[in-house]
C-alpha positions in Angstrom: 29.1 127.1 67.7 30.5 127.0 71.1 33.3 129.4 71.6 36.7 129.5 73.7 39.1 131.6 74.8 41.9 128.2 75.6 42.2 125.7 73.1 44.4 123.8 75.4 41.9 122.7 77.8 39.8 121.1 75.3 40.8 117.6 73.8 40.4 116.6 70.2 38.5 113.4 69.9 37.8 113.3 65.9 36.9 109.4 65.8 34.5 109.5 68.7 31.4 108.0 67.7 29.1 109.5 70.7 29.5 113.2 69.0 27.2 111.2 66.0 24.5 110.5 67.6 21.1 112.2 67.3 18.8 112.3 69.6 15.7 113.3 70.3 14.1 116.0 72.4 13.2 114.5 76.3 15.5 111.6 75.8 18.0 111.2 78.7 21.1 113.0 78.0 24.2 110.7 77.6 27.0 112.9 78.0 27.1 116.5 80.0 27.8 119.1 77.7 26.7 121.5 74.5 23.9 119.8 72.4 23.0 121.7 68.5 19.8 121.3 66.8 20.9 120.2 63.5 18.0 121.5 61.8 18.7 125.2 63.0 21.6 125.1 64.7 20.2 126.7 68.3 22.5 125.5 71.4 21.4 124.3 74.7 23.5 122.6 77.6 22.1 119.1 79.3 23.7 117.5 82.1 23.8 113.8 82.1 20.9 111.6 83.3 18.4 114.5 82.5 16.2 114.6 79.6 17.5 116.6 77.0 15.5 120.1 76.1 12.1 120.2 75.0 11.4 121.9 71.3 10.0 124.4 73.1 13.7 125.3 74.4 14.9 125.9 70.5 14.8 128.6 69.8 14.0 128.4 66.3 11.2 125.7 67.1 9.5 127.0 70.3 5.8 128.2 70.4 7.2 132.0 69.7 7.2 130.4 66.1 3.7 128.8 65.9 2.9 131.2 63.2 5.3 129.9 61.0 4.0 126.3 61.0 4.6 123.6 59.8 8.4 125.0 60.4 10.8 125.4 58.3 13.4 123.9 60.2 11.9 120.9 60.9 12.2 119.0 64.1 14.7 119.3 66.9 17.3 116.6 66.8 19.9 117.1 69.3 23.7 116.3 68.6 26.5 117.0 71.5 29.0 119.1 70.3 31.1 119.6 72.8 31.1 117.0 76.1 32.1 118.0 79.6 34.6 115.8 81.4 33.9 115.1 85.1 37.3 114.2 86.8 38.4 114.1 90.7 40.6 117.0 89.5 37.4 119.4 88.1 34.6 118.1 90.0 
């Protein structure tokens, strides 16, 4: 779970329906910002217009787990969690 020291730079957007989507690993990421596996829960940042991480990058799902096989987890489906907001006043 992403953490913060400021609550009041972050905005509340409970109705958004971009922090619903799934997607899958290598697709190209929509919004800059923290993506979750929501089969394990591992973190990873993605910037906009790059592919999103790899299963390799979880944590829970990368090669250091081959043993384990088929995983328990199962597969990586990323869903943003928390999007970064490129203005003229941060960028």
């Amino acid at each position: 779970m992403p953490n913060y020291k400021d609550g009041s730079v972050f905005g509340h957007l409970p109705n958004d329906p971009n922090f619903d989507t799934l997607h899958r690993p290598g697709q190209r990421t929509p919004f800059s910002g923290i993506y979750r596996c929501q089969n394990c829960g591992f973190e990873a940042v993605s910037t906009h217009g790059h592919s999103l991480p790899p299963e390799t990058n979880c944590s829970q799902h990368g090669t250091q787990h081959a043993a384990h096989w088929p995983n328990a987890y199962g597969t990586v489906i990323w869903k943003l969690v928390a999007a970064a907001v490129h203005t003229k006043a941060n960028a």
